[in-house]
MILUM-9826 format. One record per residue (C-alpha): residue in three letters; residue number from 1; x, y, z. Coordinates in steps of 0.2 Angstrom, whole numbers, plus 5000, padded with zeros to 4 digits. Layout:
 resn resi   px   py   pz
  ala  NUM    X    Y    Z
...
This chain:
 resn resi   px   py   pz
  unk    1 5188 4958 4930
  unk    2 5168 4960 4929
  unk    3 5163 4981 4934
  unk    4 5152 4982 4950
  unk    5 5136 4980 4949
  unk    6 5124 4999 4950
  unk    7 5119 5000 4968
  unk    8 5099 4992 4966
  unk    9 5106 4976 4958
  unk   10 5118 4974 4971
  unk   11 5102 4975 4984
  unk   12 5094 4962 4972
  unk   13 5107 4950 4974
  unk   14 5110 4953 4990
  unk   15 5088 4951 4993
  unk   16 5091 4936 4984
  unk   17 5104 4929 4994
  unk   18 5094 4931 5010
  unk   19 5078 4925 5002
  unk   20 5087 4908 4999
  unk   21 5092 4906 5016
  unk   22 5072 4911 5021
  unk   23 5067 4898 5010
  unk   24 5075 4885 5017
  unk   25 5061 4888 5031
  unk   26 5059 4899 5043
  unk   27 5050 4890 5059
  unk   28 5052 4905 5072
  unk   29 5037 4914 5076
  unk   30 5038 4932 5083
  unk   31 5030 4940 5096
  unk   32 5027 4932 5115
  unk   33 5023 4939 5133
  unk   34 5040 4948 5137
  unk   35 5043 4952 5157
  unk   36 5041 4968 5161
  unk   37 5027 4971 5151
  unk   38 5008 4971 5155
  unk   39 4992 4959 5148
  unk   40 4979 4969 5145
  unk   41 4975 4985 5141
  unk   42 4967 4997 5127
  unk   43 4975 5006 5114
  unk   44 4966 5021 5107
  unk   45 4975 5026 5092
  unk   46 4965 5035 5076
  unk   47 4957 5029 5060
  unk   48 4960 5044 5047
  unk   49 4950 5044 5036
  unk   50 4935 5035 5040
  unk   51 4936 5018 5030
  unk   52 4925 5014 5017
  unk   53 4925 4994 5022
  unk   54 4934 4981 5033
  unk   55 4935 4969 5022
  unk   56 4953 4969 5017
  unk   57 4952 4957 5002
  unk   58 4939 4970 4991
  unk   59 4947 4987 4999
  unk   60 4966 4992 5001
  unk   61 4964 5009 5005
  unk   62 4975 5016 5019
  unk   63 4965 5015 5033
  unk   64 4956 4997 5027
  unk   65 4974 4992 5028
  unk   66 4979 4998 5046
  unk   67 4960 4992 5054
  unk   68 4959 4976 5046
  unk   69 4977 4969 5047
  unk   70 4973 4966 5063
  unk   71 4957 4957 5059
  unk   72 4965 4946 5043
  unk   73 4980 4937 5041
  unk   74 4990 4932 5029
  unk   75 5005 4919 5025
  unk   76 5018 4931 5028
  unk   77 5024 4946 5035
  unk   78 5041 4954 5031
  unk   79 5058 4963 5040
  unk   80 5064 4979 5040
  unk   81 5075 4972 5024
  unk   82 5059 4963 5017
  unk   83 5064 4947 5020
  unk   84 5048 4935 5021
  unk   85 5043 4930 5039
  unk   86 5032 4918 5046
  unk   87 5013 4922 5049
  unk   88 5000 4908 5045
  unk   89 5012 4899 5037
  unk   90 5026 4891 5047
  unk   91 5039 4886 5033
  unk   92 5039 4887 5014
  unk   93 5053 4882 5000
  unk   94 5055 4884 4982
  unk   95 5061 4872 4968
  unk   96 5077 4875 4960
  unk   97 5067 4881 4944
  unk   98 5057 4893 4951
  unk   99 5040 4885 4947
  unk  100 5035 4878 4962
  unk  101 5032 4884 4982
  unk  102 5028 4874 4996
  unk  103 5019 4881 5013
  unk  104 5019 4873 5028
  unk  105 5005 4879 5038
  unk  106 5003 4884 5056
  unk  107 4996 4871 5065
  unk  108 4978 4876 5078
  unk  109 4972 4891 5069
  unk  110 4956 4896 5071
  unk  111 4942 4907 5062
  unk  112 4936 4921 5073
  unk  113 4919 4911 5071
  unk  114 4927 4896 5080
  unk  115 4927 4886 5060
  unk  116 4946 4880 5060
  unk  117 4958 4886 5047
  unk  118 4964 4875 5033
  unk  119 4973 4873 5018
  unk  120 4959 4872 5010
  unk  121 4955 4892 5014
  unk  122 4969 4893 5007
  unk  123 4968 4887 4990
  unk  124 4951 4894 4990
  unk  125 4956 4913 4995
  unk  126 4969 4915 4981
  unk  127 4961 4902 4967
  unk  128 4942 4908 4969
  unk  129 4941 4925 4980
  unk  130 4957 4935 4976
  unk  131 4958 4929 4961
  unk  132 4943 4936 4955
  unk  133 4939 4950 4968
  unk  134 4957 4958 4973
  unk  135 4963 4974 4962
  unk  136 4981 4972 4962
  unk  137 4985 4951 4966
  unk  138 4972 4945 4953
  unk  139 4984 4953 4941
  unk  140 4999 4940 4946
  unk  141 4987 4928 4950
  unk  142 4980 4926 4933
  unk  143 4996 4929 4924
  unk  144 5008 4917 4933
  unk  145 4999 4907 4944
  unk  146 4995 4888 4935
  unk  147 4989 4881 4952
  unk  148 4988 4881 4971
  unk  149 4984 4863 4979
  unk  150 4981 4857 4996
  unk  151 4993 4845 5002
  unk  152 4982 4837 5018
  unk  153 4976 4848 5029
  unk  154 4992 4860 5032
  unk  155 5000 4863 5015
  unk  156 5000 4871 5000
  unk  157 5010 4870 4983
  unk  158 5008 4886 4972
  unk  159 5014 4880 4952
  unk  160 5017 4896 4942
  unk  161 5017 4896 4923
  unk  162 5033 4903 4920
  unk  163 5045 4910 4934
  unk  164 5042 4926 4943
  unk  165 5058 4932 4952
  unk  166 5045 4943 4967
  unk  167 5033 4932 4968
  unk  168 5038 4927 4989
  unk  169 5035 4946 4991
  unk  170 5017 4944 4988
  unk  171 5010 4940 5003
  unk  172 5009 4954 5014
  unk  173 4993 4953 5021
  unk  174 4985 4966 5012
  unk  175 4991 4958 4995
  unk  176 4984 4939 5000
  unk  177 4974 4941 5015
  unk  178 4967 4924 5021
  unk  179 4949 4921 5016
  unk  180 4936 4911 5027
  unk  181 4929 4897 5012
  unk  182 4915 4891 5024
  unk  183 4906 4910 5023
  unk  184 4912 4917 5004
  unk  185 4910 4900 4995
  unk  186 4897 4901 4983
  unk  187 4892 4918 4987
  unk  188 4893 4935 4979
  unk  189 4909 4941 4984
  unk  190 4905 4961 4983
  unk  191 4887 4959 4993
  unk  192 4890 4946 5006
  unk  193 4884 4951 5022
  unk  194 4902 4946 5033
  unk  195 4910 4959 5024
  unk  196 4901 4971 5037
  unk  197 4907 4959 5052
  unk  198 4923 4954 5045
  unk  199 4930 4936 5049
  unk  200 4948 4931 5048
  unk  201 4962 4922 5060
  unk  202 4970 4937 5068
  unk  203 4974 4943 5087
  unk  204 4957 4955 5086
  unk  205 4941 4951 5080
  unk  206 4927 4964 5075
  unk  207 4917 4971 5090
  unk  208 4909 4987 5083
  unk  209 4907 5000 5071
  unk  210 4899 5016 5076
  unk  211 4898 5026 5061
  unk  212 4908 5044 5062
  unk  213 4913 5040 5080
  unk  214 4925 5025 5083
  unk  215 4930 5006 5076
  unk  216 4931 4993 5093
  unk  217 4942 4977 5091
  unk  218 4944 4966 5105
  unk  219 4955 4953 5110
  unk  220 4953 4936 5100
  unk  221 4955 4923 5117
  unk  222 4958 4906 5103
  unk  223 4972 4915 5095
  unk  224 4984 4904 5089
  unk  225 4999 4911 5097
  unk  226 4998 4906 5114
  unk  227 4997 4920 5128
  unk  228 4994 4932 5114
  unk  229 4988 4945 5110
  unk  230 4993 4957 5124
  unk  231 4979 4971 5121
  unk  232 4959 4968 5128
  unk  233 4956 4981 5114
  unk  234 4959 4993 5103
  unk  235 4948 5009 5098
  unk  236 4950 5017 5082
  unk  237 4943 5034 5083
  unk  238 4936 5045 5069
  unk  239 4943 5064 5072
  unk  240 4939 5070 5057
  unk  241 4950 5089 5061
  unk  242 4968 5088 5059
  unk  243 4970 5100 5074
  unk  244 4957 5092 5086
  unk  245 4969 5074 5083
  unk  246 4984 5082 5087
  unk  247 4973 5088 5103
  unk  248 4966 5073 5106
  unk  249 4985 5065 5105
  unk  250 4992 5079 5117
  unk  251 4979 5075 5131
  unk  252 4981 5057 5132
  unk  253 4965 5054 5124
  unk  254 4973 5043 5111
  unk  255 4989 5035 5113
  unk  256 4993 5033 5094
  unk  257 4997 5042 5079
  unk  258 5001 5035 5061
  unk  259 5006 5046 5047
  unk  260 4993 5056 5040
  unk  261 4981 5057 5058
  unk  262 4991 5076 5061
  unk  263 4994 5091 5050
  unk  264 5015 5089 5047
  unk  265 5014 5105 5054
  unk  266 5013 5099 5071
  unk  267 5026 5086 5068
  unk  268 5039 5097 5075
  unk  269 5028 5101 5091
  unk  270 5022 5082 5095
  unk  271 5038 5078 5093
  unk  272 5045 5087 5107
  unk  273 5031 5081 5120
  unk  274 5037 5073 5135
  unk  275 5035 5054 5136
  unk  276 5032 5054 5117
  unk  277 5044 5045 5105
  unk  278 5043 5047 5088
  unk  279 5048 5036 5072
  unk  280 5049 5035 5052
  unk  281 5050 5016 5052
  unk  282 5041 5002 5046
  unk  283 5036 5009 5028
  unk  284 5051 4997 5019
  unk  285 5037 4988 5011
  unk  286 5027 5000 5006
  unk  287 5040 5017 5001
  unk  288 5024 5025 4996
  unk  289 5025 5038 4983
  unk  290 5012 5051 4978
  unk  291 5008 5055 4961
  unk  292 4992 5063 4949
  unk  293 4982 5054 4939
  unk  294 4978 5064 4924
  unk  295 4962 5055 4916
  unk  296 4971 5054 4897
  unk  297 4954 5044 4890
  unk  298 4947 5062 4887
  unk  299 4952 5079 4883
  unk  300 4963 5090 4888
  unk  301 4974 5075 4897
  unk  302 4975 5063 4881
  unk  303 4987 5076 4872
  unk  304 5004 5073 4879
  unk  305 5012 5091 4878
  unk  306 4998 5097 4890
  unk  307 5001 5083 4901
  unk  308 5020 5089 4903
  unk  309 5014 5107 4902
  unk  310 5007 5099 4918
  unk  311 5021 5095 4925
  unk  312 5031 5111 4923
  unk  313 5018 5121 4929
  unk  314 5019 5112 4946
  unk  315 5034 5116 4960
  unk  316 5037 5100 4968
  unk  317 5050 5107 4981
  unk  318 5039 5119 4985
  unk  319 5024 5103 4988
  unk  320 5038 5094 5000
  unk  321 5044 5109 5007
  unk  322 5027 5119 5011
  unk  323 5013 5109 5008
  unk  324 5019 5094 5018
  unk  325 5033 5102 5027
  unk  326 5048 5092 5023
  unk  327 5040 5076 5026
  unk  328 5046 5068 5008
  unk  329 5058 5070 4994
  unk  330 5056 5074 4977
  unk  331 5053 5059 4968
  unk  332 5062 5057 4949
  unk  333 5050 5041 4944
  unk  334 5038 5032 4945
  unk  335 5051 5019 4955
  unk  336 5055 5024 4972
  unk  337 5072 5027 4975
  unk  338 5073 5017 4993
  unk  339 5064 5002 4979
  unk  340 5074 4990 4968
  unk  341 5077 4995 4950
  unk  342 5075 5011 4951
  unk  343 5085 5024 4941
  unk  344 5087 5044 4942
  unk  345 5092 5045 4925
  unk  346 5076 5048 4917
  unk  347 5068 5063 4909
  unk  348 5062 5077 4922
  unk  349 5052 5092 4922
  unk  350 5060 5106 4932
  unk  351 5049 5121 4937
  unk  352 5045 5130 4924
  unk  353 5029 5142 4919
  unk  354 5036 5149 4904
  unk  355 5040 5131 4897
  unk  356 5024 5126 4902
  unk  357 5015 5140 4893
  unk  358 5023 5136 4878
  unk  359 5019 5117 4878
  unk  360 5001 5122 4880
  unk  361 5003 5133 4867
  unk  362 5012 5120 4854
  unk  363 5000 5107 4859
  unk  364 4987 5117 4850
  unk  365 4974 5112 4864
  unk  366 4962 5126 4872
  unk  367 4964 5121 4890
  unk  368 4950 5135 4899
  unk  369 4934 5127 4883
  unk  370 4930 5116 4898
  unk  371 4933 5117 4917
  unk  372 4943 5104 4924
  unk  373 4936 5095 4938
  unk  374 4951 5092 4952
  unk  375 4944 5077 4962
  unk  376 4950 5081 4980
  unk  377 4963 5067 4988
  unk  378 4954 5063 5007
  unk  379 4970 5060 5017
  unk  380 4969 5078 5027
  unk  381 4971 5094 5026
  unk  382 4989 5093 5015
  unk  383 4982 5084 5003
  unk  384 4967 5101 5002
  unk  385 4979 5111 5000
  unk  386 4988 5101 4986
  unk  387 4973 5103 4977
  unk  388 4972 5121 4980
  unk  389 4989 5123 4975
  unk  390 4988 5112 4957
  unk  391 4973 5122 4954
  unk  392 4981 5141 4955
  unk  393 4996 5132 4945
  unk  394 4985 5126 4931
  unk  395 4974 5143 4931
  unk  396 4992 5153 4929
  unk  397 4995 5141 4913
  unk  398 4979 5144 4905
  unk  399 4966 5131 4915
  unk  400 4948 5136 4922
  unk  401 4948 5125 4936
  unk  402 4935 5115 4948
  unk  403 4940 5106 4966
  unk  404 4925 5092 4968
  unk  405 4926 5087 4989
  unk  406 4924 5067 4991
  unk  407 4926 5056 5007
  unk  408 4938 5041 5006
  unk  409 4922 5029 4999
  unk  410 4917 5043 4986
  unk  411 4936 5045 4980
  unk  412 4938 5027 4978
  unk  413 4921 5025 4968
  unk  414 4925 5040 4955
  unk  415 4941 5035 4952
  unk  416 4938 5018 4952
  unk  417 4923 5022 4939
  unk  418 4936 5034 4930
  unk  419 4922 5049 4933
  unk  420 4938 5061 4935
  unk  421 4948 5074 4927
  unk  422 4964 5074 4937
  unk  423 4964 5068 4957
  unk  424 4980 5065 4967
  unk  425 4984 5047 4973
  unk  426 4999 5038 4981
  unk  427 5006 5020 4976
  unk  428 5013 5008 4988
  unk  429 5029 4997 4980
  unk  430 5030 4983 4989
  unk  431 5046 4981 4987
  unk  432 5048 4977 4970
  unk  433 5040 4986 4952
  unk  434 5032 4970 4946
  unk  435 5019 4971 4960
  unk  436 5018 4988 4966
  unk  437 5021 5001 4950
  unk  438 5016 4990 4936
  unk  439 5000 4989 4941
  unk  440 4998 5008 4937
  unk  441 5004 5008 4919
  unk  442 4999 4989 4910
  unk  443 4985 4990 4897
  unk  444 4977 4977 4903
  unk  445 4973 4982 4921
  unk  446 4964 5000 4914
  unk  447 4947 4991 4922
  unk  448 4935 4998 4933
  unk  449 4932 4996 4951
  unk  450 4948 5001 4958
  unk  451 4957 5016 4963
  unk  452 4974 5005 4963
  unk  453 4974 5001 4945
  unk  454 4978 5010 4927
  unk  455 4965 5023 4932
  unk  456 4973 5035 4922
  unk  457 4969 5024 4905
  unk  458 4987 5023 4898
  unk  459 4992 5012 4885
  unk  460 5006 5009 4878
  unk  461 5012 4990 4872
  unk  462 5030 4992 4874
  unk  463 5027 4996 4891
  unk  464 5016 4981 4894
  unk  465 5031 4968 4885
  unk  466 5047 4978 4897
  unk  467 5034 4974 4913
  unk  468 5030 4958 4909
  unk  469 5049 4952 4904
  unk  470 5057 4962 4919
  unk  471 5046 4952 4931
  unk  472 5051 4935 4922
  unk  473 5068 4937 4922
  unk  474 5079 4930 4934
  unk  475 5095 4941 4933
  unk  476 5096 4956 4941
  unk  477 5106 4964 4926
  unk  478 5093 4960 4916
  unk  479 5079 4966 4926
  unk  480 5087 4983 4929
  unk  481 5091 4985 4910
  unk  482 5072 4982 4906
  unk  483 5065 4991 4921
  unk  484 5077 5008 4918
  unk  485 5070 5008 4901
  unk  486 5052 5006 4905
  unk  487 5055 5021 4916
  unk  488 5062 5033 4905
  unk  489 5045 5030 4894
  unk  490 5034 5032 4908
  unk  491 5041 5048 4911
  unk  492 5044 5053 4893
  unk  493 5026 5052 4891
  unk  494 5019 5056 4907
  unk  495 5012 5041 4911
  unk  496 5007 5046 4927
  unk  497 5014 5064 4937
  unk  498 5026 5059 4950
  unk  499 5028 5072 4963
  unk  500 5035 5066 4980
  unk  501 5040 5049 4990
  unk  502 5030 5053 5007
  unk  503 5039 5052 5025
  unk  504 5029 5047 5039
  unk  505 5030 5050 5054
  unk  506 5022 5039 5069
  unk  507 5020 5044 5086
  unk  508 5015 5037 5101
  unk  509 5016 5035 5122
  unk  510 5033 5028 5127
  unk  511 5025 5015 5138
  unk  512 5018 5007 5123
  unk  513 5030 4994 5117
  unk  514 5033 4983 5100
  unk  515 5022 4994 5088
  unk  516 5035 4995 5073
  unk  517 5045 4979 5071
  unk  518 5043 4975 5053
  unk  519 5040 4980 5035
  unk  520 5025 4985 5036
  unk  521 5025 4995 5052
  unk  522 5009 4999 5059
  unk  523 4998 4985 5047
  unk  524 5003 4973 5058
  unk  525 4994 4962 5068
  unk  526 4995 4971 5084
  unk  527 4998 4953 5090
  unk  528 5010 4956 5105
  unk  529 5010 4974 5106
  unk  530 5009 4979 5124
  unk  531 5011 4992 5138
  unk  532 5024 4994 5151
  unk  533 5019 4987 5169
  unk  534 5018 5003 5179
């Protein structure tokens, strides 16, 4: 009798199972007019922090993410269970061999520009734009991807190189976001002048950006769902006080609230608001866990003792418990535990100041020669006082230390131009290690330009093979075995310092319907989200 398979190969095989019968093609397409329900309509929900861009195929910060997917499409979306769905493609299938993918696409899409939507945007957004301009696909892109041709006018064959078992969990929108090839062909990618009207095919188009004060998309009339969307418009404020959002949300003022718009300590307060509902859903995709980034290219951070004096030094439970008041869990990896392959038994580093001092002290390093510059996380005031928390940790273990202020545009840049000491950060997973974790760790992706890449600068070659092998393989045994071990190296050397797996709460009107129905929760399209006829 074969033993039971551990618990995230079981969820591989049953993922597996369901992806199978997804492939077969999915032809449904979700979201139309229901009764009861109003056309029409503004939401005012909040844009926190100010985003540094619309244009979702150069910038994946948070708030990019949550303004633009209404703007961008791409060919999927996912469930609750990550399952693909359709978005602008209609169907798709898979060879037995795992080397080939068919997309059927949706038929009567348009560009918001009125230019129709084609396979050939297609090919040319992940072949030319995303292959050379996106942080985190390109890596997939250029590593497995042989080629992507159109089939007429409404298909698309990707041929991989080798087989890569995540590869139909790549196309949330923010991954491959649909790129219009009759504006970007032939241009400069990074200066063209639609990236400050952004394009795509979704329910809302641009309408304005009023610097500091608000981000206006309106209803896209040729959308390709018919009677869709529900909304006239939706405004995105800028509120840039925790307190006066949480205000703002208690007046009526704004209907909306995503995780991160409120201080979690009014969580418990907006929670018990009349007419309010609250929910923790629609973050499968993403299981986003926070982390430092401890630049190891120069001193102090290169030597490893003082990296896991680092660690010691720092009270995690403390961070979920009083910095982000129970919003989270300790994390024990660099994998989440809600992701597959992940594994607890890996090296941890347990509170511990006299350990840490006697780390710093074998490592031989003197840790107050130079200050080190903390490069503050822009996300809100927990995020502040994170930083003034590491920074009396490090000071108690022998650290002169500096906090550096940045807005969400300045964070990116510095970390993206490795112009950092340490700075705090958080990965989304994406439902699988070879697209939302490796990315952090592989030697090859230590590149500037991007604050979602190995900013850090760790190296390690083993690392680099156990990635690229787990994301080949097509068992699940196999793929936990490598993935366990990669972990317990990441950790043994502190390849990054993973503190919590964050909780987020969402709150909004109860008239409001439909906001969280998949995956990826509030980075939806919006498409048919609608209000309750009074």
């Amino acid at each position: 009798m074969k033993p039971p398979l551990p618990r995230s190969s079981r969820r591989q095989a049953s993922v597996a199972l369901a992806l199978a019968a997804a492939l077969l093609g999915a032809a449904s397409v979700r979201g139309q007019s229901v009764q009861g329900q109003t056309q029409g309509g503004t939401l005012s929900a909040i844009v926190q922090p100010e985003p540094p861009t619309l244009m979702l195929g150069l910038n994946q910060q948070a708030p990019t993410i949550y303004v633009a997917g209404k703007i961008y499409q791409g060919l999927l979306t996912y469930d609750a269970q990550l399952r693909p769905q359709p978005a602008l493609a209609r169907s798709w299938k898979a060879s037995s061999d795992g080397l080939s993918y068919t997309f059927e696409l949706q038929r009567g899409v348009k560009w918001h520009d009125g230019k129709p939507f084609s396979a050939a945007d297609v090919v040319f957004s992940v072949d030319k734009f995303l292959r050379t301009a996106h942080p985190r696909s390109r890596l997939v892109i250029n590593r497995y991807l042989d080629s992507i041709t159109a089939i007429g006018e409404h298909g698309v064959e990707f041929k991989l190189k080798e087989p890569f078992s995540p590869f139909m969990s790549l196309f949330v929108v923010d991954n491959m976001p649909m790129i219009p090839k009759h504006i970007y062909e032939g241009s400069d990618f990074y200066s063209n002048p639609a990236n400050q009207t952004p394009i795509g095919t979704g329910p809302f188009k641009f309408k304005e950006w009023k610097k500091g004060s608000h981000i206006v998309l309106t209803r896209n009339p040729d959308y390709w769902k018919k009677g869709l969307p529900c909304l006239d418009e939706i405004v995105f404020r800028v509120i840039p006080d925790a307190a006066s959002r949480a205000v703002a949300f208690e007046k009526g003022d704004v209907q909306l609230l995503r995780g991160g718009d409120v201080d979690n300590v009014d969580i418990k307060r907006l929670k018990a608001l009349p007419n309010v509902t609250m929910s923790t859903r629609g973050w499968e995709m993403y299981a986003p866990l926070a982390f430092i980034s401890m630049n190891q290219r120069r001193p102090p951070f290169d030597n490893l003792k003082v990296r896991q004096a680092v660690m010691h030094a720092i009270n995690r439970k403390f961070i979920v418990d009083n910095i982000f008041f129970g919003m989270g869990k300790i994390a024990t990896g660099p994998i989440a535990s809600t992701t597959l392959y992940y594994d607890q038994n890996v090296p941890q580093y347990a509170f511990d100041l006299r350990k840490a001092r006697a780390l710093i002290q074998e490592s031989g390093v003197n840790v107050g020669a130079t200050p080190v510059r903390i490069l503050s996380f822009p996300y809100g005031s927990a995020w502040d006082r994170l930083a003034e928390y590491t920074r009396q940790s490090l000071e108690q273990i022998g650290f002169k230390v500096q906090i550096e202020p940045a807005d969400a545009g300045g964070w990116a840049k510095r970390l993206g131009d490795f112009d950092f000491d340490l700075t705090f950060n958080f990965t989304y997973q994406y439902g699988d290690p070879a697209l939302g974790v490796a990315r952090h760790f592989l030697s090859t992706n230590a590149v500037k330009g991007s604050p979602f890449v190995n900013n850090q600068g760790y190296r390690n070659p083993k690392v680099d093979a156990l990635f690229a092998n787990a994301a080949a393989a097509r068992s699940p045994e196999l793929r936990q075995k490598l993935y366990s071990e990669v972990q317990n190296i990441l950790m043994a050397e502190v390849a990054n310092g993973v503190l919590f797996e964050i909780e987020n709460a969402t709150f909004h009107q109860k008239h409001i319907r439909n906001l969280v129905q998949t995956g990826i929760g509030l980075n939806e399209s919006f498409d048919d989200v609608c209000f309750d006829k009074k």
